[in-house]
C-alpha positions in Angstrom: 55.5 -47.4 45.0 54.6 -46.5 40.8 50.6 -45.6 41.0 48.3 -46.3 38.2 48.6 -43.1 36.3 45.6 -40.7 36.6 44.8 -37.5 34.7 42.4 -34.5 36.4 40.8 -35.2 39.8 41.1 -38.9 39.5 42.4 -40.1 43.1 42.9 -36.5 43.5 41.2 -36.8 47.2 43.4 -39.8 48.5 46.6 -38.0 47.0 45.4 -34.7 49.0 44.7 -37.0 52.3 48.1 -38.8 52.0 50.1 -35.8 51.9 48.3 -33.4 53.6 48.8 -36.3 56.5 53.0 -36.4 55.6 52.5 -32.3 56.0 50.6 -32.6 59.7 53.1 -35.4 60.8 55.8 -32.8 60.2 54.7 -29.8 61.9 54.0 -28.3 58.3 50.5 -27.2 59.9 50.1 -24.4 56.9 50.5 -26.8 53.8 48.6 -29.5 55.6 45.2 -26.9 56.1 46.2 -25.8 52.4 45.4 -29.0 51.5 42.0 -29.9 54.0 40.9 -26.7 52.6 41.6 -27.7 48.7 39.9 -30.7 49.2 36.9 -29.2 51.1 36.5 -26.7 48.4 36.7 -29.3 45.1 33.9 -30.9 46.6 32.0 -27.9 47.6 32.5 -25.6 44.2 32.4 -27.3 41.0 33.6 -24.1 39.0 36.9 -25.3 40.6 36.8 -28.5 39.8 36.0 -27.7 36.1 39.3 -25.6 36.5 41.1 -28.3 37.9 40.4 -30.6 35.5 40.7 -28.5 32.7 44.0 -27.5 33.8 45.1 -31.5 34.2 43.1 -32.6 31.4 46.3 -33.8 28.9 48.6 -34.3 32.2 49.3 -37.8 33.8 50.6 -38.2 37.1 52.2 -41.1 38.4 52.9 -40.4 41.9 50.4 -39.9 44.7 52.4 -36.5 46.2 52.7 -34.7 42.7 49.5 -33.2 42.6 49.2 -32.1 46.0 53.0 -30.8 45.7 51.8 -28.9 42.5 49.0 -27.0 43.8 51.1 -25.9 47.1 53.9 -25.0 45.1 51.8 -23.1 42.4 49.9 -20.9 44.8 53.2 -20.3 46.6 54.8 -19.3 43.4 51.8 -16.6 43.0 53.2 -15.2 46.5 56.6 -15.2 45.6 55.7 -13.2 42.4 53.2 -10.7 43.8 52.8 -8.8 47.2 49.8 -8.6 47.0 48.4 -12.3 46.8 46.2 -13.2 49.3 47.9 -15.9 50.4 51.8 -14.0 50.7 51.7 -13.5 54.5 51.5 -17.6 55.4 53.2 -18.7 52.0 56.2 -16.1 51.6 59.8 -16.7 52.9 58.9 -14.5 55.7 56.6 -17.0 56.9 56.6 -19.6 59.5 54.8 -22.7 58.0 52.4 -23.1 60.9 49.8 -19.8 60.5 46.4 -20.4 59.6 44.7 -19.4 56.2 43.6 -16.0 55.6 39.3 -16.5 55.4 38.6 -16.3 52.0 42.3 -16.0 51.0 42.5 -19.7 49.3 38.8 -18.8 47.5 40.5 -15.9 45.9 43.9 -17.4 45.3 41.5 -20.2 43.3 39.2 -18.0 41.7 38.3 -18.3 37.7 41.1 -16.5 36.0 44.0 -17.1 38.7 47.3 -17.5 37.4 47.7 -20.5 39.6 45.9 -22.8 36.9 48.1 -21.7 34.2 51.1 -22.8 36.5 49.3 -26.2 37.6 48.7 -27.1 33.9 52.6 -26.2 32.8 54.6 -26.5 35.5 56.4 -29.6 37.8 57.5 -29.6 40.7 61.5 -29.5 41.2 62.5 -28.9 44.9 66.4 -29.4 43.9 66.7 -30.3 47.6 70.6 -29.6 47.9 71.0 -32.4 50.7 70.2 -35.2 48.6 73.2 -34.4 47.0 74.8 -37.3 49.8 73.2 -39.7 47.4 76.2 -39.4 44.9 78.8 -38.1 47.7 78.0 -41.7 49.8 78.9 -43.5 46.0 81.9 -41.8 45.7 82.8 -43.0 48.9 81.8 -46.1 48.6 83.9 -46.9 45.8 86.9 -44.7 46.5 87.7 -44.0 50.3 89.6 -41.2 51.7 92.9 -41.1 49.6 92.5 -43.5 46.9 93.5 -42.7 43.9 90.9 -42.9 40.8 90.2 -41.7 37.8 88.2 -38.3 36.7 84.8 -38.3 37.7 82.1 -37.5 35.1 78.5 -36.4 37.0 75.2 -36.7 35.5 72.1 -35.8 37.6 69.3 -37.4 36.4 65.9 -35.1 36.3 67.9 -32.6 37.6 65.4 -29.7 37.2 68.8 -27.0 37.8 71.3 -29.4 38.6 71.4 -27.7 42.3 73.0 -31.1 43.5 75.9 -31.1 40.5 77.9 -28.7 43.3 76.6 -30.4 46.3 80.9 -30.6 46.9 81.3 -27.3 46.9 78.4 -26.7 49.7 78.9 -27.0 53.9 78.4 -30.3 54.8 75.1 -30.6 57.1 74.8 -34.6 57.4 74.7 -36.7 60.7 75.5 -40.3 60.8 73.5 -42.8 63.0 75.3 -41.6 66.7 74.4 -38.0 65.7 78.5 -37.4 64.6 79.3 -35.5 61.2 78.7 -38.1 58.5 82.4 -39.3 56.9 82.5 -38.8 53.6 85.8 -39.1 51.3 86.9 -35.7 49.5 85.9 -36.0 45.7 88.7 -35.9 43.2 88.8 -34.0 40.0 85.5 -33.8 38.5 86.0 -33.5 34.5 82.3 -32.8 33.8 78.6 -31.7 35.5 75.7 -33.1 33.3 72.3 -32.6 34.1 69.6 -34.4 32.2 65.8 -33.2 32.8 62.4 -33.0 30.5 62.3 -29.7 31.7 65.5 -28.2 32.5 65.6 -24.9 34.6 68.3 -21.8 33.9 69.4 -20.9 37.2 70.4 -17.7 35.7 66.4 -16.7 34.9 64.9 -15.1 37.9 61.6 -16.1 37.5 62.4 -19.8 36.9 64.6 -19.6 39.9 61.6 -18.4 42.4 59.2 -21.1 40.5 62.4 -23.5 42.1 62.2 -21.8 45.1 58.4 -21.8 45.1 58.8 -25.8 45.1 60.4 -25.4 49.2 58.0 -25.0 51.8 57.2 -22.0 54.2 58.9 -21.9 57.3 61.8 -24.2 56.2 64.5 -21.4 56.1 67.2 -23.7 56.3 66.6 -25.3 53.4 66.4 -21.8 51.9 69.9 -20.9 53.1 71.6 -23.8 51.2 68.8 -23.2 48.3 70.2 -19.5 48.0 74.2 -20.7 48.7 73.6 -23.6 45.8 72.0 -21.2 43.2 75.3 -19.3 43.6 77.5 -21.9 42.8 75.4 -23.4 39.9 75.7 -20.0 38.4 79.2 -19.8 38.5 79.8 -23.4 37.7 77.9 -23.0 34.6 79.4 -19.9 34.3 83.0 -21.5 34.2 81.4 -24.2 31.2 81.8 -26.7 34.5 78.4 -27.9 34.4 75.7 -28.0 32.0 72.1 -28.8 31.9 69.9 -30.0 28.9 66.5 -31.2 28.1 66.3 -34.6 27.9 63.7 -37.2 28.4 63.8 -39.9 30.9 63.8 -42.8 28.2 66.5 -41.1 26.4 68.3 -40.7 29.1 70.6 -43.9 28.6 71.7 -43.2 25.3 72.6 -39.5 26.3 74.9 -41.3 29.1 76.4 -44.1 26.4 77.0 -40.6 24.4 78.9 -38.9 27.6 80.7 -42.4 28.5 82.0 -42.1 24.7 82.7 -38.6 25.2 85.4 -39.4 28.2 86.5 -42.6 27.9 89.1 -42.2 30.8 86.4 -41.1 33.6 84.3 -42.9 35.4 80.8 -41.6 34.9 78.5 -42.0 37.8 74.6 -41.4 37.0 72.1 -40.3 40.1 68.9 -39.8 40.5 66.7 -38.2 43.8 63.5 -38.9 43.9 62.4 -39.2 40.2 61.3 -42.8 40.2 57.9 -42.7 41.3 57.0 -39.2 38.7 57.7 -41.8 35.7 54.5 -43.9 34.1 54.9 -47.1 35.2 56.0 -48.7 31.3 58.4 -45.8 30.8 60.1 -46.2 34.3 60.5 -50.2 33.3 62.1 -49.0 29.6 64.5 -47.1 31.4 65.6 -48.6 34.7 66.2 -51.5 31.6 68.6 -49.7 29.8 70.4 -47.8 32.5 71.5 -51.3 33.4 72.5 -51.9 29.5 74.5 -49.0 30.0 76.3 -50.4 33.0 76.5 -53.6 31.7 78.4 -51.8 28.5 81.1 -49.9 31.1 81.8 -52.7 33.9 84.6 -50.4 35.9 83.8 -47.1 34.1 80.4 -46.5 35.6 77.7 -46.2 38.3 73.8 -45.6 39.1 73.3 -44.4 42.2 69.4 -44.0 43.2 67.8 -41.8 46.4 64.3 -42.7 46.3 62.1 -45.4 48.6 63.6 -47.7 50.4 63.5 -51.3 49.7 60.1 -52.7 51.9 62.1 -54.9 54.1 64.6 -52.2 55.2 62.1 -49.1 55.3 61.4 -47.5 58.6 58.6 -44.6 59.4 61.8 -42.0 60.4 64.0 -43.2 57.8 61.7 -44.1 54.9 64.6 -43.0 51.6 67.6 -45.4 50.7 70.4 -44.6 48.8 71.7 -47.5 46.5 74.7 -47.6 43.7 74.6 -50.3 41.0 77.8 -51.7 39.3 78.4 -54.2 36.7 80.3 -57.0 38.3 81.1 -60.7 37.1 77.7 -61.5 38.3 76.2 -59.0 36.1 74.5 -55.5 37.8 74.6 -55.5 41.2 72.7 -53.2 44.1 73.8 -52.2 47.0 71.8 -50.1 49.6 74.6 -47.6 50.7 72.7 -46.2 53.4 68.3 -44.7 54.8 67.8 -41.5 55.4 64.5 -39.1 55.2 63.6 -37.8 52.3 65.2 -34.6 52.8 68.3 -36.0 54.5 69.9 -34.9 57.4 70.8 -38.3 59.7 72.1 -41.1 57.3 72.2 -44.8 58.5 75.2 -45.9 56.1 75.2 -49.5 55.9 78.9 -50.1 56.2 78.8 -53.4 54.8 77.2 -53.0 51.5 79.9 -50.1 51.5 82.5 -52.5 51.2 81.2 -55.0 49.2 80.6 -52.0 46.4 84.2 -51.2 46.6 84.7 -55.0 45.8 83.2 -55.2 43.0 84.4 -51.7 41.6 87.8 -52.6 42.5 87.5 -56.1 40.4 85.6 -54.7 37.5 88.7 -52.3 37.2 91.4 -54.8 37.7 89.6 -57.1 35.1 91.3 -57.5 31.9 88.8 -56.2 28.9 88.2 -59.3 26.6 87.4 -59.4 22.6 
């Protein structure tokens, strides 16, 4: 759920706590001592909290796992980066997520002058994990199911960071439905343009922005670094091939950049997504533009889409599936929601909910076969 924002340590234990629990109940045993031992040292050292604080001084956070996420993935940046940091033998790819810290490796890794601060006050954190790319895959299906015909597909990823997900068509398909089967999922049709939209976009052909992406995956999860690795290789030749692009853009001007690309193919249907990048807006912001990306559907009944990954709605949400995917449409009862389908937040098993499937396709198919008045 939105948080109050915060800036420096404010709530900065409870954040550590929350996720450093997620970490534990996931067998992430590495990240989750990472973070007891951050939170044992900013009370213990107040050099470090003077550098924390500094370093978050003009940031706001709305979300209670950015922080925690930031400091993980900073220090495991510094590991990426240099063989020698004290930390590379439980935070490099070669490691396992489970070994124990290093004594005194964390003190070092946090000392005055570390490069980690420099990375916590600039940096976000953007995992591009490649299997919420089934957000916008179940929406395809949804509307369109195996062998229907429809018109171009124009897609934009929302917050993006590389736009890893743009090509999630082009990667193996690694999700299970509710009976442990391969999920069904409809081919996708031509795809006339790849738009990614982020404050802070990420060249997937700059090494060292690429390894601050890959920074943002955790030790030990070497699957996710496979299809990390095989996506990185696609998004380069996509962009490449002028495919797909990716530009700076902020999250409040993100509907008019999507009325702009609606203008710019007026016979596609354009469908926005977005994977978890609710919960990193300010709580006013997030209202102005949840606001207008239903102007913008409201503007295009027939010609486009919203599709969401992010919490699920509180009645539906359960402890192993905790994520739901949903797809608004503008139908004759104005924008209407449907939860597609839960999943975790790095999906693998996806309950689809086979009747808000259908009643999607509904409404898509009336919107379309409704005449355009005035």
């Amino acid at each position: 759920m939105p948080l109050e924002a915060r800036q420096g340590l404010k709530g900065f234990d409870d954040d550590l706590d929350a996720q450093g629990a997620y970490f534990a109940e996931r067998g992430h045993a590495t990240y989750a001592a990472l973070l007891a031992a951050v939170k044992a040292r900013v009370a213990a050292d107040d050099g470090l909290r003077a550098r924390l604080d500094a370093a978050w001084a003009a940031r706001t956070f709305s979300s209670l796992y950015e922080r925690p996420l930031l400091v993980c993935a900073s220090l495991r940046f510094g590991a990426l980066l240099d063989a020698g940091h004290p930390l590379r033998a439980v935070l490099g790819d070669e490691a396992d997520g489970k070994a124990p810290l290093p004594d005194g490796a964390l003190d070092a890794a946090l000392a005055d002058g570390a490069p980690a601060f420099r990375w916590l006050a600039a940096r976000y954190v953007q995992t591009n994990e490649t299997t919420r790319a089934v957000a916008w895959r179940l929406a395809v299906s949804a509307l369109w199911p195996a062998g229907a015909a429809h018109a171009p597909l124009v897609l934009v990823d929302l917050g993006c960071s590389a736009g890893l997900n743009l090509v999630g068509d082009r990667l193996p398909m690694v999700w299970r439905d509710a009976a442990g089967a391969p999920l069904c999922l409809a081919p996708v049709g031509p795809v006339e343009a790849r738009v990614g939209l982020d404050r802070a976009p990420v060249d997937v052909n700059d090494a060292t922005e690429t390894t601050w992406l890959r920074a943002c995956l955790w030790p030990g999860q070497h699957d996710r670094l496979v299809r990390f690795d095989a996506a990185v290789r696609l998004a380069r030749a996509a962009t490449a091939a002028t495919e797909m692009r990716v530009e700076a853009c902020e999250a409040t001007a993100m509907p008019a950049a999507l009325a702009r690309i609606s203008a710019a193919h007026p016979a596609a249907f354009v469908l926005a997504y977005q994977t978890l990048m609710a919960e990193y807006l300010p709580p006013d912001a997030r209202a102005s533009y949840e606001a207008a990306l239903e102007a913008w559907l409201r503007a295009h009944p027939g010609r486009a889409g919203w599709c969401r990954l992010e919490g699920a709605p509180r009645e539906m949400r359960r402890s192993e599936l905790p994520a739901a995917t949903d797809l608004a449409l503008a139908g004759g009862a104005g924008v209407e929601r449907f939860v597609l389908a839960l999943s975790e937040w790095h999906p693998s098993a996806v309950h689809v909910e086979a009747d808000a499937m259908l009643a999607a396709r509904a409404v898509q198919s009336a919107a379309v076969a409704r005449p355009l008045v005035g």
